[in-house]
C-alpha positions in Angstrom: 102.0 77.3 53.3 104.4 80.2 54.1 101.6 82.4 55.6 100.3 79.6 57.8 103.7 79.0 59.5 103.5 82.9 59.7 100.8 82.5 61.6 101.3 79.9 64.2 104.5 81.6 64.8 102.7 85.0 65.6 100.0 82.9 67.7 103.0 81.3 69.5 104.9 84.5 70.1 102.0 86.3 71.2 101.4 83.2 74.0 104.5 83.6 75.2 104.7 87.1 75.0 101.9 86.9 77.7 103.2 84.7 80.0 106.0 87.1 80.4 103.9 89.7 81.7 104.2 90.6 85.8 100.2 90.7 86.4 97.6 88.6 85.6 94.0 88.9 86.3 92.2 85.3 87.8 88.2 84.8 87.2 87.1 86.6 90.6 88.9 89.9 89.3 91.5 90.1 91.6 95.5 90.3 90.3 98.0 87.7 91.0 101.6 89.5 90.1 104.4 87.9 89.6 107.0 86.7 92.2 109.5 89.3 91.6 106.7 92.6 92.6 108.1 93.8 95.5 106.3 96.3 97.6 106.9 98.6 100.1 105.1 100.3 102.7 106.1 103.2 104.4 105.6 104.1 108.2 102.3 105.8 108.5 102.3 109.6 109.8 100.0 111.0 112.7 98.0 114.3 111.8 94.9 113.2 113.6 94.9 115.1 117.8 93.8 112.7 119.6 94.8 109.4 118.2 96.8 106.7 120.4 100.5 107.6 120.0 101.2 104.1 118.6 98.6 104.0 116.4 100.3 104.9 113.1 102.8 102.0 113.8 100.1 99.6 114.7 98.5 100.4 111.3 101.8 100.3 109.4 102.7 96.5 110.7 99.0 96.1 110.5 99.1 96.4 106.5 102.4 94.5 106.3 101.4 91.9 107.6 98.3 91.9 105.4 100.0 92.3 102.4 101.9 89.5 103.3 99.2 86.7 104.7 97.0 87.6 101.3 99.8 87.7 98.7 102.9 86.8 97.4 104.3 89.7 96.7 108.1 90.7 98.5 108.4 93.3 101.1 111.0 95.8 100.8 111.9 98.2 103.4 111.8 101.2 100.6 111.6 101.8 96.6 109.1 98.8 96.3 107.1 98.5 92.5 103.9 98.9 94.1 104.5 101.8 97.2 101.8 102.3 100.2 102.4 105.6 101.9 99.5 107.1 104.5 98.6 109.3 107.4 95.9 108.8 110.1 93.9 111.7 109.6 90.8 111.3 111.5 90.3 109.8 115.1 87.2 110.0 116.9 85.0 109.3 120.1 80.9 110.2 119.1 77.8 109.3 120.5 75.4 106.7 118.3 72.7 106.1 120.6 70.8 107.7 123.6 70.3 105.8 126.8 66.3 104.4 127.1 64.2 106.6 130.0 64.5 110.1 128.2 68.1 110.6 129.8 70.8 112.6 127.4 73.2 110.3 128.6 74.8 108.2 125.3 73.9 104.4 125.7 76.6 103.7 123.1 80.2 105.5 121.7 81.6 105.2 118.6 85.7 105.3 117.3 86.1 106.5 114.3 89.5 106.4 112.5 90.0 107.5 109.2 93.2 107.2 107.0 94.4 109.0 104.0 96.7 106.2 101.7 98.2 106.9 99.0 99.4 103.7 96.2 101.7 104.4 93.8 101.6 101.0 91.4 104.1 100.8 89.1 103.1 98.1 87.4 99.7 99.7 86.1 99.9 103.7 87.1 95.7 103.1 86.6 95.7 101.2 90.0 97.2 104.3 91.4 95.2 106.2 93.7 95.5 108.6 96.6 92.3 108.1 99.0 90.6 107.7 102.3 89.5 104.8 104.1 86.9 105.1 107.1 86.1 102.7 109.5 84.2 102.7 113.2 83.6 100.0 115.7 80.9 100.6 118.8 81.1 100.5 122.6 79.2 100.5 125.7 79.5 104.6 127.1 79.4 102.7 130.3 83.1 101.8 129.4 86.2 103.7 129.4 87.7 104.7 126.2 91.1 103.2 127.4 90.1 99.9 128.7 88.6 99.3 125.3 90.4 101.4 123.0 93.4 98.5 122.2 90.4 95.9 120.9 88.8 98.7 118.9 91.8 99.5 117.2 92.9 96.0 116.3 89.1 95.5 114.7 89.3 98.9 112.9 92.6 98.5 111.6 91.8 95.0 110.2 88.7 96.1 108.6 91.1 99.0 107.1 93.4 96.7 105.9 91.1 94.9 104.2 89.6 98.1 102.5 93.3 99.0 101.4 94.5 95.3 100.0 90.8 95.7 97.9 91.3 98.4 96.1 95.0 98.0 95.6 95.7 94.4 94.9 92.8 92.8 94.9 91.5 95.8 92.1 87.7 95.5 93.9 
């Protein structure tokens, strides 16, 4: 009789030990933390020539605000449990394909951006990482950079978001 209490009390201890926890993981994979994770994500840095001036600050309150449409999780200005730090490292105008009628002339241009982020979690270091993310969007070469360039970087940066918030919190 003694060792079956002993039991049930170690099977109720355990449950409740669990529910303490500040991460779970749901059915799809993904992690839902708990409501007291803050995070914090610190004003991207510019090492790429010829990006956009603003660009770094379009892709910092880019990722805050995608941290915060996709989770629950409470934005800090600093010290936050799980830390998003990064620098735009790449920035890019190429050709992708050559106009029809044997011209050299480029029928279409392509931005590349590229970003190096670095996530500390300190919930689970093994989530940590320090990587880059690489995306491009297509134009018409028969537009200017400039007159297109603010779209472009609004679909590039949400794609990049994306790409961050998977392999950080969603664990993807």
């Amino acid at each position: 009789m003694k060792s079956f209490r002993y039991m049930i009390f170690c099977f109720v201890a355990l449950l409740m030990m669990q529910s303490h926890t500040c991460v779970h993981y749901d059915q799809k994979g993904g992690r839902n933390f708990a409501d007291s994770i803050t995070v914090s994500v610190m004003t991207f840095t510019n090492s790429a020539s010829l990006a956009k001036a603003t660009f770094p600050q379009t892709m910092t309150e880019a990722l805050r605000d995608g941290i915060q449409r996709q989770s629950r999780l409470k934005m800090v200005p600093r010290d936050g449990i799980l830390n998003y730090e990064g620098s735009v490292t790449g920035y890019s105008v190429s050709p992708v394909a050559i106009a029809a009628g044997g011209s050299n002339q480029s029928a279409m241009n392509r931005l590349t951006i590229t970003l190096n982020v670095k996530y500390t979690d300190g919930v689970d270091d093994k989530f940590s990482f320090d990587s880059n993310f690489s995306r491009y969007s297509d134009f018409s070469s028969s537009v200017p950079l400039a007159s297109v360039e603010d779209q472009l970087i609004k679909d590039i940066s949400d794609q990049l978001v994306q790409d961050i918030i998977n392999k950080s919190i969603n664990a993807w």
